[in-house]
N, C-alpha and C positions, 0 to 999 in steps of 0.2 A: 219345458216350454217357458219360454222368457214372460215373469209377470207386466200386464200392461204400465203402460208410464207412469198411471195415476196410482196404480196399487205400491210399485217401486218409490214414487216418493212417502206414500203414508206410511210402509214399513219402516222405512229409511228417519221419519222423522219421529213415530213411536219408538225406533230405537234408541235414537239420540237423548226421547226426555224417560223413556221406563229404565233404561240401564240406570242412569245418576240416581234414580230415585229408588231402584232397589237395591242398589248400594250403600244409599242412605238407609236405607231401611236395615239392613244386614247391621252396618257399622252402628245405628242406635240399640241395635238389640245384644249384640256385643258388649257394647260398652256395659249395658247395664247387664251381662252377665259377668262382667267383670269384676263387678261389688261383690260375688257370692264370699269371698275370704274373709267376711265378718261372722258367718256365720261359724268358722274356725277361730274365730277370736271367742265367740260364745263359751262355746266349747272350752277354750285353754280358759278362761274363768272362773266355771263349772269345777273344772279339775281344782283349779286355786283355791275354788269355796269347799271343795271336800276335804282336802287337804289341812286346810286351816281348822276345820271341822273334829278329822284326825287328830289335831297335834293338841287342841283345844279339851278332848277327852282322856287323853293319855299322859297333857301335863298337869301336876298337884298344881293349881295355881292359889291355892291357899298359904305356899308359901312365897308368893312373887309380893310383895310391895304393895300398897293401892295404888300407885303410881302405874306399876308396871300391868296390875290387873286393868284397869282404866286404858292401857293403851290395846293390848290386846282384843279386848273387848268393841275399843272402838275403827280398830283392825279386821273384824271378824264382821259388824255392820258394815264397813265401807264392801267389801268383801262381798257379801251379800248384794247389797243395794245395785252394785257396779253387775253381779248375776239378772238380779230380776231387770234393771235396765237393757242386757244384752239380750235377755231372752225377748223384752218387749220390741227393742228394734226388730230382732229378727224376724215377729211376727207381722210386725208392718213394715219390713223389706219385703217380704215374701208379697202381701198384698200390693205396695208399691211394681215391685219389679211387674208383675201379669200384666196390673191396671196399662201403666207402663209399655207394656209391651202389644196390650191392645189397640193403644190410642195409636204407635208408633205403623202398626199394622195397617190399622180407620188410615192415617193420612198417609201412610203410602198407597192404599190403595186409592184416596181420592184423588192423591196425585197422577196415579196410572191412568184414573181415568179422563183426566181433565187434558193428560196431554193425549189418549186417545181421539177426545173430542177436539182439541188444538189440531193434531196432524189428521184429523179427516177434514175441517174446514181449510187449514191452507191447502191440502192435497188439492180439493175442488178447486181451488183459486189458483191454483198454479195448473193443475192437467186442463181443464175447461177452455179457459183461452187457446193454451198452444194446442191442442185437440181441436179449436174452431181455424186457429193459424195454419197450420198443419192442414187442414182442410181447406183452406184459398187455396195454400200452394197447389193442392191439384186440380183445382178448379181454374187458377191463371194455367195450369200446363196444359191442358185439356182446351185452352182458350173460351172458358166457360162464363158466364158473369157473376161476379161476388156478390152476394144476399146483402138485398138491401135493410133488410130488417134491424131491431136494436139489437148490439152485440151482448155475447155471453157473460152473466155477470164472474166477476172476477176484481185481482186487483186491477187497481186506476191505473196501472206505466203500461199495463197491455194494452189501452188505446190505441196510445202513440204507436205501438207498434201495426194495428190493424189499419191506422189510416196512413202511415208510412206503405203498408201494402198493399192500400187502394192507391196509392200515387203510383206505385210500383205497375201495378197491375196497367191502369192508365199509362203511364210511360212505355211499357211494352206493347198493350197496343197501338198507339202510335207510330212508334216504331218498324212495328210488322206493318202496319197501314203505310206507313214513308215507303219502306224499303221496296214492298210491292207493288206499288207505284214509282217507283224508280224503275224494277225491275219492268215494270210495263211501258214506261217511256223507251229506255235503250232498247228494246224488243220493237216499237215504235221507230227511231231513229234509225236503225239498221234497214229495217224496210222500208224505209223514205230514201236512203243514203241507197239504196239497191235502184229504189225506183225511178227513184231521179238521175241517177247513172245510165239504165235504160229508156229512159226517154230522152235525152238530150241525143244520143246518136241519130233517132228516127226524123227525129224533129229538129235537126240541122237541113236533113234532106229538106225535108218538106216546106221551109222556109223558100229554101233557094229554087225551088220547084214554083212554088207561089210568084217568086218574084219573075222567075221566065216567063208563067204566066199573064203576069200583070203587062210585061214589055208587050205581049203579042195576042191581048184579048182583042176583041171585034165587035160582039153584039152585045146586047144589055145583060142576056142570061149568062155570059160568062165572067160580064162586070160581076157581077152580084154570085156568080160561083168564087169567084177571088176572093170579094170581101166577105164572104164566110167563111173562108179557108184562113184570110187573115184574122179575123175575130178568133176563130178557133185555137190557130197557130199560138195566137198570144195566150189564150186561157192557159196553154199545156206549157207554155215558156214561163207564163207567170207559178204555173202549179209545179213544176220542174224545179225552179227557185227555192219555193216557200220548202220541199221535197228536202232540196240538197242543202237550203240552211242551218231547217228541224233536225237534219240526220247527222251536224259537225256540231262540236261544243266550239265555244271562242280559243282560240290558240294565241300564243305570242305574249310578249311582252306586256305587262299592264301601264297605263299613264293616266296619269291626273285626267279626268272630263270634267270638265265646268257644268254642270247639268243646267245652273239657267240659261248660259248663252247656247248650248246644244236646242234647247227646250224654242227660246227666243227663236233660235234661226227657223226651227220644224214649225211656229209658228205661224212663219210670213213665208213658206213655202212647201210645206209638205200637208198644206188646207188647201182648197176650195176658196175662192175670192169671198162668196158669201159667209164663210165662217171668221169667225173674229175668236184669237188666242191671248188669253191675258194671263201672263206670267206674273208672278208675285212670290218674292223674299223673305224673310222673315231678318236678313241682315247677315247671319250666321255663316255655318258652312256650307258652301256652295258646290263644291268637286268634290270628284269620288275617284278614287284608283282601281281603273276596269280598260274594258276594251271599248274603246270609239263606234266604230262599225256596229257591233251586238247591239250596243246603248242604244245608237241611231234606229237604228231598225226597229228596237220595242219602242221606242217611244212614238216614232214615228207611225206604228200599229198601230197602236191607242190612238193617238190622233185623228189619224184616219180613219176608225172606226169610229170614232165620238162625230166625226164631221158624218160620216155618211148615215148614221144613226139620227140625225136631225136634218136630212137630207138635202144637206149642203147646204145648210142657212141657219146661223143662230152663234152661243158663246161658248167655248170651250175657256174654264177655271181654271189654270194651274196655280198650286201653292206648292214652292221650296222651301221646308223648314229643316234648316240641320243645326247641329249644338256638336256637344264633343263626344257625344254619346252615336251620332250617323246622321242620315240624311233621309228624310221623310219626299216625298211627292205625291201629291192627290191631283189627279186629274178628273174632273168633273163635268159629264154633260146636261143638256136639256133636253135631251129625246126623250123618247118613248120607256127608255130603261130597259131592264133585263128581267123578266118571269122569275120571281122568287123561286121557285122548284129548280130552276136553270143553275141558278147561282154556283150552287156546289160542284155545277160540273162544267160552267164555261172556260176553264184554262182546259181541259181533256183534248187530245185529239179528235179531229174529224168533228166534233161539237160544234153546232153552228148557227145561229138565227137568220143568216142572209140566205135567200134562194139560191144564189151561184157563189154563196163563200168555200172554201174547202175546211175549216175548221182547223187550219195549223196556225191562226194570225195570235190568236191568246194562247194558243199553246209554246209557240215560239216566245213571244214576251216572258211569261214564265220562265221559260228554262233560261233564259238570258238574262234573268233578276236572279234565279237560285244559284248559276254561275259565279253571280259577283253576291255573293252568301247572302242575298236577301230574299225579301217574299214580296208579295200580293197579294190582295184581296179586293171584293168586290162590292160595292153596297148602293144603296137607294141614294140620290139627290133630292136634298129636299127639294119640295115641288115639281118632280119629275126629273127622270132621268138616272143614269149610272154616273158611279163616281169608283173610281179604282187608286187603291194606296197603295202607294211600293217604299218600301223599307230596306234601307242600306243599311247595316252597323259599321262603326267606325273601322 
């Protein structure tokens, strides 16, 4: 069975520091068995001093010289002296070498244990973190949330790593949040682009049935059946529209839009006489490379939601700021504003605050901003009312 990760680096780094160290320890105790060939010097001394000893009783030296007695004599001392000196080393080599050999012993073994104590402290520092890492990762697969608690202690670079995979974590679900909301929009558009295909057949007829009627109505109750037939007709012609717009992405060619003079024109005709539109520049960039018609459309939504939200009387704000970085616009009313709880979910389909809205008017806006790779968002006016940002990048 394979030892766990943390056991595998403390063997792994008690190996790396006990091997050099008992190899030091081997090669000290060596070395100093390697002096023992003095005590073979002793020895060939000993012989010398016996020897010398031998020749000193067996020769007459009464007839050598004083000269030459004097030197043998002082031959047979050195002889001597250089004995009791080799026997004295030898006795405190012998003492040395153990002592020696103990000390060498004491600090290999403090070494063994200092780097046992070394490789169990890094072990923790290195297994801990990647044992807490290792644990997100199945906690992001599992789509679970990361602990928010303080991290494991360890070294300081695993930080970086643990908040590198909370952005991780964060980016992915975003991601799965985009993508399934994509996927719930096209699943949207399909069944809008179905429904609006289906209703526009029925309700060709019934137009033109209406209109036979109107030629050859008589009394008041058929006046008043027509014009509810008309009232109706339009709902399902206007819902048919919003239907078969929701369900096409922009096709064709892209060209420059001027967004203040688009913005300008929807001012002075896609309001209510009571509403007053004040466009404003910041000098900068002004066009954006998209679809005309898409543009027309969302901006033209907003508008007319911002008019009919102050019902039909008051200012709609616009600001144009672009630079070289894209093109900003905020549209800003003074109505009544949007229910903070709402917020999050008013570009959704079918979401809606008007009693006869159908909920595709900011849903359409949206996808016709993310079309041309930007976004929207929604927020509070000061002193009343909604204000929505749309964001081009260059």
């Amino acid at each position: 069975m394979a030892l766990p990760f943390r056991r595998r680096i403390f063997v792994i780094l008690v190996a790396m520091t006990a091997v050099p160290a008992t190899l030091a320890v081997v090669g000290w105790v060596l070395s100093v068995s390697a002096l023992a060939p003095a005590a073979g010097a002793r020895a060939s001394l000993e012989q010398i001093n016996a020897s010398a000893r031998d020749v000193l009783r067996t020769v007459d030296t009464t007839r050598f010289s004083p000269g030459a007695r004097a030197a043998v004599r002082r031959h047979i001392e050195q002889v001597s002296a250089s004995v009791s000196l080799a026997r004295r080393a030898e006795a405190f080599f012998k003492f040395y070498k153990a002592g020696f050999a103990v000390v060498v012993v004491l600090l290999g073994a403090l070494v063994l244990f200092a780097s046992v104590r070394v490789a169990g402290h890094l072990s923790r520092q290195l297994s801990r973190p990647i044992d807490e890492l290792v644990g997100w990762t199945r906690l992001i697969r599992r789509r679970e949330p990361l602990p928010a608690g303080p991290p494991t202690r360890g070294a300081p670079e695993f930080e970086a790593l643990r908040q590198a995979l909370r952005e991780l974590a964060g980016a992915l679900d975003a991601a799965r949040a985009r993508e399934l909301e994509a996927e719930r929009l096209r699943a949207f558009r399909e069944v809008a682009r179905r429904v609006a295909h289906e209703i526009k057949n029925p309700l060709t007829s019934m137009r033109i049935a209406v209109d036979q009627l109107e030629r050859g109505q008589a009394d008041g109750r058929m006046v008043t059946a027509v014009e509810v037939l008309n009232a109706e007709t339009d709902r399902l012609e206007r819902l048919a529209r919003e239907f078969a717009d929701f369900g096409r992405l922009p096709e064709g060619p892209e060209s420059e839009v001027d967004l203040v003079e688009l913005l300008e024109e929807l001012g002075r005709t896609g309001v209510p006489e009571g509403v007053t539109v004040t466009v404003q520049s910041n000098g900068g960039r002004r066009t954006l490379m998209g679809h005309y018609e898409p543009l027309r459309r969302a901006f033209g939504n907003l508008l007319r939601n911002a008019a009919e939200a102050m019902s039909g009387r008051g200012r709609i704000d616009v600001v144009v700021a672009g630079d070289a970085m894209g093109l900003a616009v905020t549209i800003a009313d003074h109505g009544p504003g949007i229910p903070e709880e709402l917020r999050p979910r008013v570009f959704e389909p079918y979401v809606t605050t008007k009693p006869d809205g159908t909920g595709l008017g900011l849903a359409l806006v949206r996808q016709t901003v993310e079309a041309h790779r930007g976004t929207i968002a929604v927020s509070e006016t000061s002193g009343g009312g909604a204000t929505f940002t749309l964001v081009f990048p260059a």
